[in-house]
C-alpha positions in Angstrom: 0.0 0.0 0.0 1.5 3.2 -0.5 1.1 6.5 0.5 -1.8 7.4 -1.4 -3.7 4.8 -0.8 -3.5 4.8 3.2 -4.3 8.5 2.7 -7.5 7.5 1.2 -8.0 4.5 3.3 -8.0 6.9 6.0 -10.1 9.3 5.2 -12.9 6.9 3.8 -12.5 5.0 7.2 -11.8 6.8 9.7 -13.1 10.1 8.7 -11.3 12.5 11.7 -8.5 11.5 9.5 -9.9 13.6 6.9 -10.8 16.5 9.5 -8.0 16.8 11.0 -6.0 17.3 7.8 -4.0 14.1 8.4 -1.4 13.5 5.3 0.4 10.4 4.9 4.2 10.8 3.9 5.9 7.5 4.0 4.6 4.3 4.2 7.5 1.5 4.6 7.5 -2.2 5.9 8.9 -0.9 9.1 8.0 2.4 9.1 5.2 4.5 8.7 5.0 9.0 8.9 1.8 10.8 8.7 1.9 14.3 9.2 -0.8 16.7 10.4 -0.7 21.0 10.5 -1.7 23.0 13.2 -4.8 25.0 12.2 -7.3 22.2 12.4 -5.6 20.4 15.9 -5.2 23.8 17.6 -6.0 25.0 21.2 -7.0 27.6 23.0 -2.6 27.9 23.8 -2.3 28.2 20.0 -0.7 25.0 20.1 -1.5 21.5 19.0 -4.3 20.2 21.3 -2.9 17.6 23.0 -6.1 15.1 22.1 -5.1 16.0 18.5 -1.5 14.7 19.2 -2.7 11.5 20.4 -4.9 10.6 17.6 -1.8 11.8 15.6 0.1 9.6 16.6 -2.3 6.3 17.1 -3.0 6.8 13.4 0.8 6.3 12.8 0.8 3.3 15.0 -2.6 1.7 13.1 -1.5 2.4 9.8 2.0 0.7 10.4 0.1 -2.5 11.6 -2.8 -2.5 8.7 -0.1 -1.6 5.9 2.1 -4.7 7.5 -1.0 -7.3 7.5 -2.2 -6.3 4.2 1.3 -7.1 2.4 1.3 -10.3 4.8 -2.0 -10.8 2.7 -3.4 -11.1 6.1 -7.1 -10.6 6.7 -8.2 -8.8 10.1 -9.7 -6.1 12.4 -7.3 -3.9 13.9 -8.5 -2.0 16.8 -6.0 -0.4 20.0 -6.6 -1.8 23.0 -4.4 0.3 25.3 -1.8 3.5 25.0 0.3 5.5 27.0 1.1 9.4 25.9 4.6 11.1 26.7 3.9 15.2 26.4 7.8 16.6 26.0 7.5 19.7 24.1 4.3 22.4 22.8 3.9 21.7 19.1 3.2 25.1 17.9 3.2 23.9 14.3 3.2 21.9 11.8 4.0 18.0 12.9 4.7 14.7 12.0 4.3 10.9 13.7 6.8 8.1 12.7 5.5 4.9 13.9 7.7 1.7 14.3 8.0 -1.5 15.7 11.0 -1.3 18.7 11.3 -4.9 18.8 10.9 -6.6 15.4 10.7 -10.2 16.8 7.6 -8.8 18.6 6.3 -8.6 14.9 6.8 -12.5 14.5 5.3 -13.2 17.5 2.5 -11.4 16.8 1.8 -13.0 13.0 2.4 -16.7 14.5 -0.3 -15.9 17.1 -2.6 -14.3 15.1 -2.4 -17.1 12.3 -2.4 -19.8 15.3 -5.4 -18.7 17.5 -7.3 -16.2 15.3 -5.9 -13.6 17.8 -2.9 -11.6 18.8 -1.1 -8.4 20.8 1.5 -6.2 20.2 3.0 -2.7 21.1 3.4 0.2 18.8 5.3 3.5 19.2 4.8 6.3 17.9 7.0 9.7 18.1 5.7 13.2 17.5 8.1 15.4 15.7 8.2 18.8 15.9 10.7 21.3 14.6 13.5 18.9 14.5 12.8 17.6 17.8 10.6 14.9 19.5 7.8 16.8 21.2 6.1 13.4 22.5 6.0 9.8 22.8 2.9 7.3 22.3 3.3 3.4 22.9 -0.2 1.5 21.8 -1.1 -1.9 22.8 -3.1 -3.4 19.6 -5.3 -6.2 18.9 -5.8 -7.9 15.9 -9.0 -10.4 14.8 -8.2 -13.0 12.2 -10.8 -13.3 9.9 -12.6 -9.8 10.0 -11.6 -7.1 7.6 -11.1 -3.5 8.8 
């Protein structure tokens, strides 16, 4: 799948994609950056709202695992289960979220379960990066359902 496509995805899908002005801008097998601008995310600080952020960067994280299981040729429903957001700096801009894998065993263990029991976990990070720095942190815990198609 490449960029264009996951843009699309996204916005047909999940549809505060769409509103939030999220733009995909690199789609790899271990990697995935979405990018999103500051107007429609912004707060009352005149910085990214911090909710905004978040979703930011869980789209990152989703779209690294549904881009992976579709070139696996894997069918499934992808839904978070769990996540934890680091806050380090105020994004007062334009931003990014690079999504990755830390472990890629983890990856492995996850396809054998899923393709063994129909079912299967596994954690997701995601950095926000904002003028040349990382201005926050997100690490998603993920589910996937064999079978079912997001």
């Amino acid at each position: 799948m490449n960029e264009q496509a996951l843009q699309q995805y996204l916005y047909d899908h999940i549809p505060l994609s769409k509103a939030m002005q999220v733009e995909v801008k690199r789609v790899h097998a271990d990697e995935v950056t979405v990018a999103a601008p500051l107007a429609p995310n912004i707060n009352h600080r005149e910085t990214v709202f911090g909710g905004s952020a978040s979703a930011v960067a869980i789209l990152a994280a989703w779209s690294l695992l549904h881009t992976r299981l579709r070139s696996a040729g894997i069918e499934s429903r992808l839904v978070i289960q769990s996540n934890t957001m680091h806050y380090d700096l105020p994004i007062a801009g334009d931003f990014t979220a690079r999504a990755f894998i830390e472990q890629e065993d983890d990856w492995r263990h996850f396809i054998r379960m899923l393709t063994r029991k129909g079912k299967a976990r596994i954690s997701v990070s995601s950095v926000l990066e904002y003028n040349g720095a990382q201005a926050g942190r997100l690490t998603g815990e993920f589910v996937a359902l064999a079978g079912a198609t997001d």
